[in-house]
N, C-alpha and C positions, 0 to 999 in steps of 0.2 A: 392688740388683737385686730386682726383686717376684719373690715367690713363692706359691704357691697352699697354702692349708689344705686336707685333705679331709678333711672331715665326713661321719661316717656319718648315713645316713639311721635317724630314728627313727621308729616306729609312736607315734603317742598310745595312750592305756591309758584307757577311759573307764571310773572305776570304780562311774559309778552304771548302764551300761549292763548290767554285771557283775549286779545286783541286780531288771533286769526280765524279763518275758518276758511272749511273746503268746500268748492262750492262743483256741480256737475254739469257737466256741457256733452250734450248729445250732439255729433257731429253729422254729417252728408250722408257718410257710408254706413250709420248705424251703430258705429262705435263711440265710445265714450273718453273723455278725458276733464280730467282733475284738477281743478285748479287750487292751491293755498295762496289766500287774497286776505288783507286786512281789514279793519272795519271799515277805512276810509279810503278801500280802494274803488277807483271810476270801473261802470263797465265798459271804455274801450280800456282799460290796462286788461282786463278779464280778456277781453274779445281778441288783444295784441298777444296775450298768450297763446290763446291756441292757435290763433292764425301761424305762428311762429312755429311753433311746436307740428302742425300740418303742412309745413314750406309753403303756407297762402305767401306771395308778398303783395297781395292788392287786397288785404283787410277793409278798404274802404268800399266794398262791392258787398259788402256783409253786413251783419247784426247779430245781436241777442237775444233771444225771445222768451217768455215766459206764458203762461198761463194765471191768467187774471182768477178772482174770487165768482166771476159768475161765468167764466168756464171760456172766454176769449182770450185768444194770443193778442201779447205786447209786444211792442219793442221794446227793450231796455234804453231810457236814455245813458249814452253814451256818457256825456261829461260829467251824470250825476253820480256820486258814492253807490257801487253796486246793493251794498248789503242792505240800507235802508232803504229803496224803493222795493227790493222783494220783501220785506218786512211791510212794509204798508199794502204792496196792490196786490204778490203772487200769492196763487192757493199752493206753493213750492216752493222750492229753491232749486227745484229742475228747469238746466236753461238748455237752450237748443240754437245751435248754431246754421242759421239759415241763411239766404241772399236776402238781401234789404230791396237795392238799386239795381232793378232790371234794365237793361241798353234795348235800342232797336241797332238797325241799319248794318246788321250783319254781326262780326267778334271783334272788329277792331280795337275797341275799348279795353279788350280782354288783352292783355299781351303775358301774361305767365300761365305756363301749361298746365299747371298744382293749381292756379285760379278758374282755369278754363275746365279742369277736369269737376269741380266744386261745384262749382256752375251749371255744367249740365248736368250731375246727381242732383240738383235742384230742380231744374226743370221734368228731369225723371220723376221725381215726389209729387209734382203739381201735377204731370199728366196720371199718373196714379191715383192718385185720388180725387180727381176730378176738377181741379182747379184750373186747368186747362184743358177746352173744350175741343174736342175733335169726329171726324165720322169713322167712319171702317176705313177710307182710303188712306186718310191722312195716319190713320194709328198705323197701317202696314209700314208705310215710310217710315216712323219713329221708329215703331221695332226694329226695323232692318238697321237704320243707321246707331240702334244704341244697341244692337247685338254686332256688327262692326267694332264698334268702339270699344266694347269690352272682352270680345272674344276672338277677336279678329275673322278670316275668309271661314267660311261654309263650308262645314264636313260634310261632304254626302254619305259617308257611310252612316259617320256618327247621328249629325241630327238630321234626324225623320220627324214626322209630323208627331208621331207619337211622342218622342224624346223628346220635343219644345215647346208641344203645346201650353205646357203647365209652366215654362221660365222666360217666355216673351213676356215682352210691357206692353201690357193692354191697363185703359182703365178701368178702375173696378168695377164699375154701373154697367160695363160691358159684360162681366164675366157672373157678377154675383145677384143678379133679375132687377137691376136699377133701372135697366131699358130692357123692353120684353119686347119682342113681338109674336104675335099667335098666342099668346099670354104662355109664353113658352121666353126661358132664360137663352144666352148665345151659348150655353155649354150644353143644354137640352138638346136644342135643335142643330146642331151638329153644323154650327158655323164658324166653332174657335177652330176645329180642324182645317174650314175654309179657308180661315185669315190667316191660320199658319202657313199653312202653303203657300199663300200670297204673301207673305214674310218673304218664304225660304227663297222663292223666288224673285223677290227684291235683295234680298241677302246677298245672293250670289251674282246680282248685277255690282254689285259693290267689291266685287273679287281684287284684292290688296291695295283699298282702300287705307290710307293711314288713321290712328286713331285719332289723332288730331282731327285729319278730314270729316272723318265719322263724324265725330265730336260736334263739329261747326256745321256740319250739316244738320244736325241734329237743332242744335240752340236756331240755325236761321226757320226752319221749319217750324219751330214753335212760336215763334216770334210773327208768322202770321195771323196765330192761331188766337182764337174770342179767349178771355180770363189771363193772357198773358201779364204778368206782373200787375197784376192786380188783385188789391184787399179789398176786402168789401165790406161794408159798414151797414146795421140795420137803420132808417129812418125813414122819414115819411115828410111829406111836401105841407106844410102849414094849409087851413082852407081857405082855399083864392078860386078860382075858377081857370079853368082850361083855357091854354093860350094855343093850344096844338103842340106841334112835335115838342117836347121837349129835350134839352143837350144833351147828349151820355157823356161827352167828351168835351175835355175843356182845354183849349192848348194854354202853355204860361203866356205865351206873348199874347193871347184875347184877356188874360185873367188881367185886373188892377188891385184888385185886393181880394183875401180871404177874409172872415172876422170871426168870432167865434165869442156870442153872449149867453152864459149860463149855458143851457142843450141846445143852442142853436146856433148851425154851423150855416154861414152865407158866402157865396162866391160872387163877387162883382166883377161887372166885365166892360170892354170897353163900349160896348151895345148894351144900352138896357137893357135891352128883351132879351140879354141872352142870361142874366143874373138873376141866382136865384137860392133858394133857402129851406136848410131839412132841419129837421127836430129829432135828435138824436134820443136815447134811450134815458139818457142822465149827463148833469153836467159834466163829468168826468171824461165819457166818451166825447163829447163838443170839442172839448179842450182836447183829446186825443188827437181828436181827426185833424183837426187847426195844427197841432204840434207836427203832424205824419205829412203834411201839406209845407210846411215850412221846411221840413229835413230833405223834402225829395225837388222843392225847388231850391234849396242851395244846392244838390247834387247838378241840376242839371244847368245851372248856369256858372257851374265849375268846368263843367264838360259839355256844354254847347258847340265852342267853338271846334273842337276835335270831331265831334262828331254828325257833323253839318255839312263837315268832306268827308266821310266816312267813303271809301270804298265800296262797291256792289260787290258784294260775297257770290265768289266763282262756285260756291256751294250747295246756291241757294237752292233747291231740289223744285222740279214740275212734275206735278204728281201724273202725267200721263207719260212719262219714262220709263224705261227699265221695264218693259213689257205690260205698264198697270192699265194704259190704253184702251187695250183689246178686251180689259172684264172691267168698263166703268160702268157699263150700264146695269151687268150684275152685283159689283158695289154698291149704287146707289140704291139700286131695288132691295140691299141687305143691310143699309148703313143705320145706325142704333142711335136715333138723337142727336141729328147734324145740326150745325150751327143755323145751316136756313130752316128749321123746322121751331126754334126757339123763339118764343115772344119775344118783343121788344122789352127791355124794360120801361116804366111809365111813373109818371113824379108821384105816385105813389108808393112805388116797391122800395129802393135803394138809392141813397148815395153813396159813393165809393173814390178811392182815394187811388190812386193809380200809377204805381211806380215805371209804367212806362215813359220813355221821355218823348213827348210829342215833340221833331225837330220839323223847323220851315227852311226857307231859303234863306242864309245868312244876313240878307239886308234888312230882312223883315227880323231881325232876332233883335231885343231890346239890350242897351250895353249895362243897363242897371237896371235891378231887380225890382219889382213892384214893391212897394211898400205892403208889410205884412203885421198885419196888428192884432196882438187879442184884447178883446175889450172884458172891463171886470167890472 
């Protein structure tokens, strides 16, 4: 007589499934991509994906970013296992693919177009949201060369002031009552239509501009600008008494050492007087700022010597060209929070870490690196 076996049903157990995960990278242009990365994968293998996957091939001009547990952007270190440091510092596992390593002295550092296009979507984000400071004159120029760059020559039918008031890049403190005057917003008082104008009419001095051109005109005009590649750190100056001006700016060749004890971050220099010392918010940050200080002086005595002879960029734009001359003084009388209107900062407000590379005259450049130590 047959009979029946009943076999229980089994689940498979995939155990190398056990060992991936997909991790998400916000990219320049707002879109997203996916990566499947192991437990013990680095994040540059993460950051060498997408760069790849976006035809970057200058990966080394970039980073990965996260958001920390009390609500500040990281870097991801590079050589560490991705998945365990977002496990310990992100409120996420949402990463965001940003510029790390800001250049001065024009694009030459830049040589790939998919780098160079990256690059200024970066510097578009900072002037947007305020990270990089500008007046009304200077944002007309931007506009113009980054509605060039992505749109190429000026319709006159098409855009009127009405059709582009609302899709130029202005920064937001401009648009949404971050700077007021008359305690009246720039969209109240019937000055965005102003500054568009003064766009269109910069736009069309740029009549078949290439977008590279565009482009490089663009990144060297920010590159003058206050908040260029710069993070900023909250801390405060230990109580000592007032010496007068103190540094904002510290080039590597004055620096001899950074150090970093518990929350307190110190720069020595080859002048006493010019070295000095903040108290960060927590050891953690100490140790960050010390870490973000060591990554951006290996950057820049990787590429010192390149960029020391750096060519003067045929691009670099003067803002009294292209007809902006004849309404500077109507500019100035409208401009919304110009850089000469801004406090200095004082050894009380901020220290800050500054991914621009301060470059001197090549003799003056030291051929080894200062010694860089964290003390524990």
């Amino acid at each position: 007589m047959p009979f029946k076996l009943k076999l229980k049903k089994t689940r498979q157990y995939n155990v190398a499934s056990k060992s991936l995960f997909v991790i998400s990278v916000e990219l320049l242009d707002g879109g997203v991509a996916d990566c499947t990365l192991s437990v013990d994968s680095t994040g540059q293998e993460c950051l060498d994906n997408v760069c790849q996957r976006q035809a970057i091939t200058q990966p080394e001009l970039f980073g990965l970013r996260y958001v920390n547990r009390t609500q500040q952007p990281r870097w991801v270190q590079l050589e560490r296992p991705l998945k365990r440091q977002l496990e310990k510092y992100a409120s996420s596992h949402q990463l965001y693919l940003r510029v790390m390593y800001y250049v001065i002295s024009g694009t030459s550092l830049i040589t790939d177009e998919v780098t160079r296009y990256h690059y200024f979507l970066q510097l578009k984000n900072d002037l947007i949201e305020g990270r990089i400071i500008c007046d009304c004159q200077q944002a007309v120029v931007l506009a113009s060369y980054s509605r060039q760059a992505e749109y190429g020559n000026h319709d006159r039918e098409r855009h009127t002031v009405e059709y582009l008031k609302n899709l130029l890049t202005f920064p937001k403190q401009m648009l949404d009552g971050g700077q007021i005057i008359d305690g009246s917003t720039l969209a109240e008082t019937g000055r965005l239509e102003w500054l568009t104008e003064a766009v269109i009419q910069h736009h069309m001095a740029l009549h078949n501009m290439s977008q590279a051109q565009a482009e490089e005109g663009f990144i060297t005009t920010c590159q003058q600008l206050r908040g260029y590649g710069q993070e900023m750190f909250s801390a405060a100056r230990p109580a000592q008494p007032e010496r007068g001006e103190t540094p904002h700016f510290y080039r590597w060749m004055d620096i001899t050492n950074v150090i970093n004890h518990k929350r307190t971050f110190s720069i020595e220099c080859q002048k006493q007087t010019g070295s000095a010392s903040f108290n960060l918010a927590s050891p953690e940050d100490g140790k960050y700022v010390w870490w973000s200080c060591v990554q951006q002086h290996t950057f820049y005595m990787k590429h010192q010597s390149a960029l020391s002879e750096a060519p003067r960029d045929e691009h670099r734009p003067k803002f009294q060209e292209h007809g902006l001359s004849d309404s500077r003084e109507e500019l100035d009388a409208r401009e919304l929070g110009s850089v000469s209107r801004l406090e200095p900062l004082t050894s009380a407000h901020r220290a800050y870490s500054t991914s621009c590379l301060e470059l001197a005259d090549q003799h003056h450049l030291q051929h080894q690196p200062p010694p860089l130590h964290q003390s524990r």
